[in-house]
C-alpha positions in Angstrom: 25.8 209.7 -131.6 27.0 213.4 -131.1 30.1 215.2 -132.0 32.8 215.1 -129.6 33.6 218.9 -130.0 30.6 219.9 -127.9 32.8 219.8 -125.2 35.5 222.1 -126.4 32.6 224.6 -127.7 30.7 224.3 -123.8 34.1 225.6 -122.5 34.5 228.5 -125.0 31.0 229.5 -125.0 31.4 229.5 -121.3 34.8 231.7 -120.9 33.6 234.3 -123.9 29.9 234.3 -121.9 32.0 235.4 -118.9 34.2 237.9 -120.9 31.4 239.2 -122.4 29.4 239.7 -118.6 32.6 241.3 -117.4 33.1 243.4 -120.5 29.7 244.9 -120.0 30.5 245.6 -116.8 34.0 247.2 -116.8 33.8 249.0 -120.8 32.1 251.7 -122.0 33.3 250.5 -125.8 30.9 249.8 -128.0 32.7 247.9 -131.0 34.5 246.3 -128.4 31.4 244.8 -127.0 29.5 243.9 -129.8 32.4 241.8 -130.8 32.5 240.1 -128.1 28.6 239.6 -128.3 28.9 238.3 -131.8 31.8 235.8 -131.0 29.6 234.5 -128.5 26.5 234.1 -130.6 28.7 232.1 -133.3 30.1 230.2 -130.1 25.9 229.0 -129.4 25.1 228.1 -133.0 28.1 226.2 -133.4 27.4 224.2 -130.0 24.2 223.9 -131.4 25.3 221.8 -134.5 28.4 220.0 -133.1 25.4 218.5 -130.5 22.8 217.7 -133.2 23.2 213.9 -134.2 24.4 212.7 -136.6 23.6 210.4 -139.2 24.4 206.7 -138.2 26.8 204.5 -140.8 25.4 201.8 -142.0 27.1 199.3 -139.6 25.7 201.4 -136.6 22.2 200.7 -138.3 22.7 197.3 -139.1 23.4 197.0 -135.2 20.0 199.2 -134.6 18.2 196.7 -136.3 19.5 193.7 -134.9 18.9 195.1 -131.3 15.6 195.7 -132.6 14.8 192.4 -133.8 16.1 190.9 -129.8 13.9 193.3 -128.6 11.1 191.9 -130.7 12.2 188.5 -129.9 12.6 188.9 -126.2 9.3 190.3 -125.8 7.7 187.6 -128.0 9.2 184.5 -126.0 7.8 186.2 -122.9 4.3 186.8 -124.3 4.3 182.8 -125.3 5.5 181.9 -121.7 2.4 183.6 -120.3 0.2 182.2 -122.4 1.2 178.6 -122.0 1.3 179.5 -117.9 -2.2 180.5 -118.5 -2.9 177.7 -120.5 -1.3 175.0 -117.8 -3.4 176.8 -115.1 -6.5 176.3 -117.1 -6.1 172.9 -117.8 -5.5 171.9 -114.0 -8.2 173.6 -113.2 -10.3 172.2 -115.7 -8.9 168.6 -115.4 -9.6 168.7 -111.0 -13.1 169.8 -112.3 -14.0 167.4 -114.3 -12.0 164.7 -111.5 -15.2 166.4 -109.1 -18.0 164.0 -110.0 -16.6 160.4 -110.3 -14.7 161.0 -107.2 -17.9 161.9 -105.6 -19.3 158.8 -107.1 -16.8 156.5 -105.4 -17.0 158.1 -102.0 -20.7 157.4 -102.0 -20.6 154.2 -103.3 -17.7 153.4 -100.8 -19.7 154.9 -97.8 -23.0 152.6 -99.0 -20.3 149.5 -98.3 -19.2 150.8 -95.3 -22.3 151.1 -93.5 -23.0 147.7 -94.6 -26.3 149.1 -96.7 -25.1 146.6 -99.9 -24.5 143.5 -97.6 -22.4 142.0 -94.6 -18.8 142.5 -95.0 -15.9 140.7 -93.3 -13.6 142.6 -90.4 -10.7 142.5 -93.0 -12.9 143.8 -95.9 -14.0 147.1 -93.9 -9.7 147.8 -93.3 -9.5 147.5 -96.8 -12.3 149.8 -97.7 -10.8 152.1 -94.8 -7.8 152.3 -96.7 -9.8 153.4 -99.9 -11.2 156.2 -97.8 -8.3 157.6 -96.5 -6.5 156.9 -100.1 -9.9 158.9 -101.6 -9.7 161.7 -99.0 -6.1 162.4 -100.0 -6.9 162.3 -104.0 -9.3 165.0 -102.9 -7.2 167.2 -101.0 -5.0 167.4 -104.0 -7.9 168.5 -106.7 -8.5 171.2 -104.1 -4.9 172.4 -103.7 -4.6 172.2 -107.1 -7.4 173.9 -108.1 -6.9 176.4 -105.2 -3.3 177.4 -106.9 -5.1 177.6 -110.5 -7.1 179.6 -109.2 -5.1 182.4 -107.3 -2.9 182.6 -110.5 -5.1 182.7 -112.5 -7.4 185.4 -110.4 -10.5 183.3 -111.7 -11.9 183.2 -107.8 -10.1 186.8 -106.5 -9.7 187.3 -102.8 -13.4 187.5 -100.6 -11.8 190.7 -98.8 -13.6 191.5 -95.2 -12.6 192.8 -91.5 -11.1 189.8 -89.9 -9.6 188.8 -86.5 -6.6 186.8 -87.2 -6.0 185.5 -83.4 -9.4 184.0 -83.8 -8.2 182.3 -87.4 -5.3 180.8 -85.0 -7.2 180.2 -82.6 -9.8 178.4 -83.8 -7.3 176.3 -86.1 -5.4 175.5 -83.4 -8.6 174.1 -81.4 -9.3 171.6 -84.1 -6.2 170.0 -84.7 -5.4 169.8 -81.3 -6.7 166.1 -81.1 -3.7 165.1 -83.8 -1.4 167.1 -81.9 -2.4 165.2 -78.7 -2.5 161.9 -80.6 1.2 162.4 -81.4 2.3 163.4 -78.0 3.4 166.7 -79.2 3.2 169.7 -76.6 1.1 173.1 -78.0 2.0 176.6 -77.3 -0.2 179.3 -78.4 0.4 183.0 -77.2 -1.3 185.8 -79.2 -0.8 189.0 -78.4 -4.3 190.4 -76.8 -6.1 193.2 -78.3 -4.3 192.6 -82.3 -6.0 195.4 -84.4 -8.6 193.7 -87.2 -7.2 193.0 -90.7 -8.6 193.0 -93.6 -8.5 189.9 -95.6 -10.1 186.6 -97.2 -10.6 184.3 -94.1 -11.0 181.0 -95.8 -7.6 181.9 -97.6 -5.9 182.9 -94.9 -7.3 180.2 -92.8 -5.6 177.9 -95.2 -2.1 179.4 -94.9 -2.0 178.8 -91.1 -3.4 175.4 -91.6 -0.6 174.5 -94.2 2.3 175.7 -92.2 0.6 174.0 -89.0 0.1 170.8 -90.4 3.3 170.8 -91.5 4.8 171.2 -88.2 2.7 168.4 -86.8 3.9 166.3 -89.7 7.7 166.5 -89.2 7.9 166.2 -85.4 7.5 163.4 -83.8 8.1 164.7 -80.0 8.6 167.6 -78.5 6.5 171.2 -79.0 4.8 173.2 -81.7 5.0 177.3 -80.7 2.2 179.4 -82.5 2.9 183.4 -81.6 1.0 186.2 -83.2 2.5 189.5 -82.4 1.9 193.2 -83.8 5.1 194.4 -85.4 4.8 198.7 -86.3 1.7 198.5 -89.3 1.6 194.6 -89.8 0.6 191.4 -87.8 3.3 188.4 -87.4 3.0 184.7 -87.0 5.1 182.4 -86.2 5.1 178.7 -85.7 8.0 176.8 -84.2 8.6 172.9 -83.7 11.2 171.0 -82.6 11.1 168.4 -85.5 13.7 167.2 -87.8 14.4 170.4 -89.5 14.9 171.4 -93.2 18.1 170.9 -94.8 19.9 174.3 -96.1 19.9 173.0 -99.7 16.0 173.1 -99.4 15.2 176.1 -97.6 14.8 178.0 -100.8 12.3 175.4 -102.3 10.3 174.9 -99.9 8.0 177.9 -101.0 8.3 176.1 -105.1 5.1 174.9 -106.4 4.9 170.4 -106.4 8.8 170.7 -103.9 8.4 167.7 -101.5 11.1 167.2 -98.7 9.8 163.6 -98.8 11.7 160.9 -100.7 8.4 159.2 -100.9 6.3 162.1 -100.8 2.0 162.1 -99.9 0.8 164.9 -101.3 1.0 167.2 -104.5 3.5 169.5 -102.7 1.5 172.5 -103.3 0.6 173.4 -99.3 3.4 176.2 -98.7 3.3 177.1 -102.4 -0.3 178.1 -101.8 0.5 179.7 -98.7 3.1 182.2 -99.6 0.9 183.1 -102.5 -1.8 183.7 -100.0 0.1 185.9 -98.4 1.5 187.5 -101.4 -1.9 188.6 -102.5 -2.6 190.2 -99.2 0.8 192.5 -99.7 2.4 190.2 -97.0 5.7 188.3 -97.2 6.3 184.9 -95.3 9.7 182.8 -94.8 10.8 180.0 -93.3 14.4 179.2 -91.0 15.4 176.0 -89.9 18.5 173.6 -88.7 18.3 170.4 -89.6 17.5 167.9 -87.2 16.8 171.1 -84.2 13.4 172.0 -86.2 11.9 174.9 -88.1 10.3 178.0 -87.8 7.9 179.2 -90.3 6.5 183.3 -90.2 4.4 185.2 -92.1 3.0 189.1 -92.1 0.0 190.7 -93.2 -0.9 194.8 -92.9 -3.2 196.0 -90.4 -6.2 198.1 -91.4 
């Protein structure tokens, strides 16, 4: 706290100053000046001391402590939030770990009945163990999501950095899922932009991200088309993918991006696809969103820098 005077002596000091200048320009006398001088020297000191602090009463400190100890408080909470994040992180990741092995187990002693290598089974006995499969093949796709998350948050596995040609990432994801796309009657359109300068990025990673926001396109339409476009915008690469499906309601747009936030009443997965995705894309100083009507479709982006 300083003295409110300071501003009374700023404008004194600053009218005698000017007297003063204009004295010594305009008078030849010499008691006459040094007065002046010395009024104007008292003027500085006593600036000087009306702006020094001054001492606080003791309800001012009690008030300096207390914002002290929220201070304190505030910074402890946030230091135990990011310790029991870390702490969540490890335990998924640990926990899909140890899930690794007996899920192997089953798959191989589930492929052994398949092939008929334990005995004859019935026609109704290989649907059921069909259904295990594809039940077992989901399980797994979670671990790995879930692990995958872990693990960018956690920067256990950091991003395999290289050059990379994103049309061929599109491309090539494109080609092999084109057999579901065919198999639900859906129409693709792919247009990348020829001659796309190289990136640099993690290709598996980024590899994902398309395949995520893909996937989900194919999932939620039914008929129609899926547009993929990859386009150079000033210093950064854009893709977007359009389908004509049944849209995402405007009181979910926002959450779409939120780690285990399903859109399905009955949903079939962990809900961690675009939650991965965007921080994919984060981590590669890239931003991604998503617009969408309901029931006219969606249209998913995402940008990374060039080299």
């Amino acid at each position: 706290m300083y003295n409110t005077s300071r501003t009374g002596f700023a404008v004194a000091l600053a009218v005698t100053v000017a007297i003063a200048i204009a004295s010594a320009l305009t008078t030849s006398d010499t008691t006459l000046l040094l007065g002046i001088w010395l009024i104007t020297l008292i003027l500085i000191g006593l600036i000087g001391f009306g702006m020094s602090p001054r001492p606080q009463t003791p309800d001012e400190e009690i008030e300096s402590e207390k914002d002290s100890e929220r201070i304190n408080k505030l910074t402890s909470e946030n230091n135990e939030l990011k310790s029991a994040e870390a702490k969540k992180n490890k335990f998924f990741a640990t926990t899909v770990e140890y899930l690794r092995d007996p899920l192997t187990s089953i798959d191989g002693h589930l492929e052994l009945l398949r092939d008929r290598h334990l005995g004859r089974i019935t026609k109704e006995q290989k649907g059921s163990l069909d259904a295990i499969r594809q039940e077992l093949n989901r399980i797994t796709r979670m671990t790995i999501e879930i692990t995958e998350l872990a693990n960018l948050e956690t920067g256990i596995i950091p991003l395999k950095k290289e050059q990379i040609s994103l049309g061929e990432i599109i491309n090539d994801t494109t080609r092999y899922m084109q057999q579901t796309i065919e198999l639900k009657g859906i129409k693709l359109k792919t247009d990348v932009q020829q001659d796309i300068p190289m990136i640099t990025g993690d290709r598996d990673r980024l590899t994902r991200v398309f395949a995520n926001i893909l996937s989900n396109a194919i999932k939620y339409t039914s008929e129609g088309k899926i547009s993929v476009t990859v386009q150079q915008e000033d210093d950064k690469l854009l893709v977007s993918v359009s389908d004509t499906g049944v849209g995402i309601p405007a009181d979910a747009i926002d959450k779409v991006f939120d780690a285990y936030y399903t859109a399905d009443a009955t949903p079939r997965g962990t809900g961690l696809g675009l939650s991965t995705a965007k921080k994919i894309v984060e981590l590669h100083g890239g931003h991604i969103w998503a617009d969408s009507k309901e029931g006219r479709g969606s249209t998913f982006r995402f940008t990374v820098p060039v080299l």
